[in-house]
C-alpha positions in Angstrom: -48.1 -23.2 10.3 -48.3 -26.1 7.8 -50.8 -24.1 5.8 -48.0 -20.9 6.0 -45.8 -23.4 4.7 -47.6 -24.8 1.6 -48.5 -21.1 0.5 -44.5 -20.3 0.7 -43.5 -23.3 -1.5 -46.3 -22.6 -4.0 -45.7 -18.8 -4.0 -41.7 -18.6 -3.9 -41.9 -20.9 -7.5 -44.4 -19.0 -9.4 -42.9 -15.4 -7.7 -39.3 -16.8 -9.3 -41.0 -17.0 -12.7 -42.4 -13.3 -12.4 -39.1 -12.0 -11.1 -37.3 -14.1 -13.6 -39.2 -13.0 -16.2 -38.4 -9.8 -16.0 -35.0 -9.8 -16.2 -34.6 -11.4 -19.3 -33.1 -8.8 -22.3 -34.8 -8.9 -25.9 -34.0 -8.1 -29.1 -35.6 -8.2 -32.5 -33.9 -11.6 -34.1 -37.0 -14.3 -35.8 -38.8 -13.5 -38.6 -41.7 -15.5 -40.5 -40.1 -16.1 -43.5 -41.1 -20.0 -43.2 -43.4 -22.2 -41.4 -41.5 -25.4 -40.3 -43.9 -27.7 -37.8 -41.9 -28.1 -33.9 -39.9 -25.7 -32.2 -36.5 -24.9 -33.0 -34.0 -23.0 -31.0 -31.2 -20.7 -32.7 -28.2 -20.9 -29.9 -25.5 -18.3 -30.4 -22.4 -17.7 -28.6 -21.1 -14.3 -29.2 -17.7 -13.6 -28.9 -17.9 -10.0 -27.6 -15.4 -9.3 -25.3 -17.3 -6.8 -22.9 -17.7 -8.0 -19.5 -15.4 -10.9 -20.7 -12.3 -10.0 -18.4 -10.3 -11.4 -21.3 -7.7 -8.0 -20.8 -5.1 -9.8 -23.1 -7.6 -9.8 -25.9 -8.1 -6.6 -27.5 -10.1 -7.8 -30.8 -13.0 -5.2 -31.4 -16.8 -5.9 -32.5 -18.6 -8.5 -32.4 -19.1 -12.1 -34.1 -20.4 -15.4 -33.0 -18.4 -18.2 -31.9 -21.3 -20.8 -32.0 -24.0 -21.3 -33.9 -26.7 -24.2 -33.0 -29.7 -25.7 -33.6 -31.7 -27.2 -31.0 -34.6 -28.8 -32.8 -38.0 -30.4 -31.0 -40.1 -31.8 -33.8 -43.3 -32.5 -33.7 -42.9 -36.3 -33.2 -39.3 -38.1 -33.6 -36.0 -37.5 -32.7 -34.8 -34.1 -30.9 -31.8 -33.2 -32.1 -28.9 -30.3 -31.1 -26.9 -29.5 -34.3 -23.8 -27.4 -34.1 -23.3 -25.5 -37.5 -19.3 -24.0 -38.0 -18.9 -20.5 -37.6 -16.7 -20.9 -40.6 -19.4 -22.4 -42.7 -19.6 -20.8 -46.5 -23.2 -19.3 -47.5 -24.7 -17.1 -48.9 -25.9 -14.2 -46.9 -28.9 -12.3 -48.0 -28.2 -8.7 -49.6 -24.3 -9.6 -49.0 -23.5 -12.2 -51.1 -20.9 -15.1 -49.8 -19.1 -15.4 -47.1 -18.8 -17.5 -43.8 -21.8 -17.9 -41.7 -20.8 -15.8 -38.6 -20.2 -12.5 -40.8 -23.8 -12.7 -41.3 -23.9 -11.3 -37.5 -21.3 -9.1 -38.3 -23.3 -7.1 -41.3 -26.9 -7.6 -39.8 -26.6 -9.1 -36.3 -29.0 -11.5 -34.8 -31.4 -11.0 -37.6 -29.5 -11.6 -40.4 -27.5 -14.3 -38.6 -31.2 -16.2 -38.2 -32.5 -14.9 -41.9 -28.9 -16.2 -42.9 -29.1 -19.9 -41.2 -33.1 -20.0 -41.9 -31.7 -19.8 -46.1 -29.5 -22.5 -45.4 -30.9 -25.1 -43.5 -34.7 -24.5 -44.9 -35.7 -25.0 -40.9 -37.8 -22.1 -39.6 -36.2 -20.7 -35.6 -38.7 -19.9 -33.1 -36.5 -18.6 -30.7 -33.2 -16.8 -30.7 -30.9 -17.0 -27.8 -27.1 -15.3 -27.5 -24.8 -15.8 -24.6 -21.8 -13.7 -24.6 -18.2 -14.7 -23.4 -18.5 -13.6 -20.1 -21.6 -14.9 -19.6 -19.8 -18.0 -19.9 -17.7 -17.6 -17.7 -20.0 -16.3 -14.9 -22.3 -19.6 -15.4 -19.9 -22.1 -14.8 -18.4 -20.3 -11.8 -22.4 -19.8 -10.5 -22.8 -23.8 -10.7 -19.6 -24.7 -8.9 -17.5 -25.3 -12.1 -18.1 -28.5 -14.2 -15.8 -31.3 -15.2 -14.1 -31.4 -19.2 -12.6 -34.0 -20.8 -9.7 -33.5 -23.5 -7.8 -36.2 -24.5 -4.5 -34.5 -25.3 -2.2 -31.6 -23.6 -3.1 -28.2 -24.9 -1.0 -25.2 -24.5 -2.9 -22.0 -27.0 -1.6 -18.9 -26.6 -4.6 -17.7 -28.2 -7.1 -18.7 -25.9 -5.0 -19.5 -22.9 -5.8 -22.5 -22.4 -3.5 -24.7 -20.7 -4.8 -28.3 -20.2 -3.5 -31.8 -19.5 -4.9 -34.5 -21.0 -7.6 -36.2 -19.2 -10.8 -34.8 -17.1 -10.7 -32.1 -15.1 -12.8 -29.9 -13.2 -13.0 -26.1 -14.6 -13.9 -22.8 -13.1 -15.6 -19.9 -15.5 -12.3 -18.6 -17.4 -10.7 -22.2 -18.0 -14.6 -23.3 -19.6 -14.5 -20.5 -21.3 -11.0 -21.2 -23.1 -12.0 -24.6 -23.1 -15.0 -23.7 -25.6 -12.7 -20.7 -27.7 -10.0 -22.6 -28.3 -9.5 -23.8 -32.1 -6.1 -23.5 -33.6 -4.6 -25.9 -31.4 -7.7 -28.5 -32.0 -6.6 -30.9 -34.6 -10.4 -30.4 -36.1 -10.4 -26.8 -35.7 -13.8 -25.3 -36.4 -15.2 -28.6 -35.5 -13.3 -29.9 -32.7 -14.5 -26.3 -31.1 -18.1 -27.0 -31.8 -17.7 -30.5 -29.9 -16.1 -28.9 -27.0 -18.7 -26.1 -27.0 -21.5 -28.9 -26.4 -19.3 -30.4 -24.2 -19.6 -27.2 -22.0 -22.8 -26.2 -22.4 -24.1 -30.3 -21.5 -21.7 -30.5 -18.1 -23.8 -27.0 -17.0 -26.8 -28.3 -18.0 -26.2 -31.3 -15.6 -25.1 -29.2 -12.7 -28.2 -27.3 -13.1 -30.2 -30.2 -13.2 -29.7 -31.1 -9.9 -33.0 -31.3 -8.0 -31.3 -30.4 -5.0 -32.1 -26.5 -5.9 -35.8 -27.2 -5.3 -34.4 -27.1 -1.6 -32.3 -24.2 -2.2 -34.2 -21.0 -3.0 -31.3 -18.7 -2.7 -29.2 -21.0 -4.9 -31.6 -20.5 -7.4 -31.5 -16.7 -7.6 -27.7 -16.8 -8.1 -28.1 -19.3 -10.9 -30.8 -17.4 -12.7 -29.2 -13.6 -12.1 -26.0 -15.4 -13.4 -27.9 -16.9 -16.4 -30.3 -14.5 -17.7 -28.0 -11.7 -17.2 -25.7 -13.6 -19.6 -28.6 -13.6 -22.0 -30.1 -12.0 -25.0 -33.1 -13.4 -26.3 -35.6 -12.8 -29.2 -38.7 -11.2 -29.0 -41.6 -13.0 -27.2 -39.3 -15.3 -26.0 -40.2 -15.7 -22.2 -38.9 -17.3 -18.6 -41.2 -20.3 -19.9 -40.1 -20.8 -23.8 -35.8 -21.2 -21.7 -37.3 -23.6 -19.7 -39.0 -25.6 -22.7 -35.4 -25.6 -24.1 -33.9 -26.7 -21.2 -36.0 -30.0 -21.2 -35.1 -29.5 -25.4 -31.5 -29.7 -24.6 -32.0 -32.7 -22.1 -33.9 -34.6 -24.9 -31.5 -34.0 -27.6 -28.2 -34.9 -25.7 -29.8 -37.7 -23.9 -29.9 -41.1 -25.0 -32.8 -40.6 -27.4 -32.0 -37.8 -29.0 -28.8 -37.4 -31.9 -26.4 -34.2 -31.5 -23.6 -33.2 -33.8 -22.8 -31.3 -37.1 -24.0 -32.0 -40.8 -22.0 -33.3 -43.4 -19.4 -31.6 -44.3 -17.5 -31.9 -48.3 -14.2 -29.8 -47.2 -12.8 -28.5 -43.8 -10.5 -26.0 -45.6 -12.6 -24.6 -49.0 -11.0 -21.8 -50.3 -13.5 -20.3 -52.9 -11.5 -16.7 -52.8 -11.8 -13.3 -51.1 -13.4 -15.0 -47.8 -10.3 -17.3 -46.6 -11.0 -20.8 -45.1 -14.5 -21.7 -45.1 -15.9 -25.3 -44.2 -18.1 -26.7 -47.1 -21.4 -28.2 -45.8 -21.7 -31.4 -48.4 -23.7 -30.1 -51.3 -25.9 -33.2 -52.3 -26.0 -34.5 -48.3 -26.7 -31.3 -45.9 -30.4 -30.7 -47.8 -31.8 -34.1 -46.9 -30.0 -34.1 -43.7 -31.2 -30.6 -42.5 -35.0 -31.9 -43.6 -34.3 -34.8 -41.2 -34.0 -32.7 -38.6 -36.8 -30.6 -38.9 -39.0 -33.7 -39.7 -37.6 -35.7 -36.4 -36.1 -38.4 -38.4 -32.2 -37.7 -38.3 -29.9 -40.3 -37.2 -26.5 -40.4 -35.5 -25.4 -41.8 -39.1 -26.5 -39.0 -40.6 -23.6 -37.1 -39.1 -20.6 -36.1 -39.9 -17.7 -38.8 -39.1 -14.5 -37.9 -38.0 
């Protein structure tokens, strides 16, 4: 019996991995248009509203909500930066605009070939969670706790929160994250509460409790990877490096945020409001993350 038992708990780990493995969705995102030393992590949340269950939203196509960097360096700091969707570049063969029409015009490729141009920082790995996907995560993991520290009523998102902490189920996270024009930062008061959601899952999933809890962690992982779309060659084992990536970079040692920024409402004509990364600050700071040495002063204040 005991020998029945050690095969089980050796095989049910490594058969999750296989099974696991195969239900993750690719699609052609990373080039190798640079060689930057570490891994780095393109995170985008799309804002697709398929499978979103968002019936009072009707807006058509597809753009991305987030944009992050989740950088592990080959020695030095680990870093998760959040870029604004709203940023103004220059997208490749489309001249400029903000950062999230790049997805728009070329999807996940030109939306990596479009952040690789502006950051210098070469991304291994692509990885896109859509709205509902969201949504389904939180509610897989119990719901997780968010903090706000004033009342928000957006008829936009829906979101309807009093100030303070709360625990959230799937569609309250996931206006929690989409909400902006009731933010006093807008662009980047989202961004902050985007982290916020993705670290509180991160936490819940963290538990080592699910060792113990095989089913569990079926439901989690069908609820995850089917959220998912991931570059190619990115595998069950390259998530679970960014996982620990993740851990690292919100943890104690590591620095999260966004890059200095000149203006939060540039104007340059024919693309609306566009958030100005600092010209003469964002190239040294982006080289500070690639290099490991970025620093929480090195972020943007607010």
């Amino acid at each position: 019996m005991l020998v029945v038992l050690l095969v089980l708990v050796l095989a049910w780990p490594i058969g999750l991995l296989v099974w696991a493995n195969g239900q993750i969705n690719h699609v052609a995102a990373t080039n190798d248009d640079l060689s930057t030393e570490g891994t780095t992590y393109l995170l985008a949340g799309s804002d697709s509203r398929d499978g979103a269950g968002l019936d009072y939203d009707t807006t058509e196509g597809q753009r991305t909500d987030t944009i992050m960097l989740l950088t592990a360096p080959p020695s030095g700091t680990p870093s998760l930066i959040s870029i604004p969707r709203d940023t103004f570049v220059e997208i490749p063969g489309y001249g400029p605009n903000k950062l999230n029409a790049s997805y728009s015009y070329g999807g996940p490729e030109l939306l990596v070939e479009t952040v690789q141009s502006l950051t210098g920082i070469e991304v291994d790995h692509y990885v896109e969670i859509g709205m509902g996907g969201v949504a389904d995560i939180v509610d897989a993991v119990g719901g997780v706790e968010l903090c706000l520290d004033y009342d928000v009523d957006d008829a936009d998102s829906h979101l309807e929160w009093e100030a303070g902490c709360h625990v959230a189920d799937g569609a309250t996270a996931l206006a929690f994250a989409r909400m902006r024009h009731a933010d006093p930062l807008g662009d980047i008061g989202r961004t902050q509460r985007q982290q916020q959601v993705i670290q509180a899952v991160s936490s819940n999933v963290a538990d080592p409790t699910l060792v113990f809890r095989p089913g569990e962690q079926v439901r989690l992982v069908s609820a995850g990877l089917g959220a998912l779309d991931v570059s190619e060659g990115t595998g069950i084992i390259d998530l679970g490096q960014m996982a620990l990536t993740f851990r690292d970079a919100t943890g104690d040692g590591g620095v999260r945020g966004t890059p200095p920024v000149a203006e939060l409402d540039y104007r340059p004509g024919g693309v609306g409001s566009t958030v100005l990364l600092h010209p003469d600050l964002a190239p040294g700071f982006f080289e500070a993350v690639a290099d490991g040495t970025v620093t929480e002063d090195d972020l943007q204040e607010y």
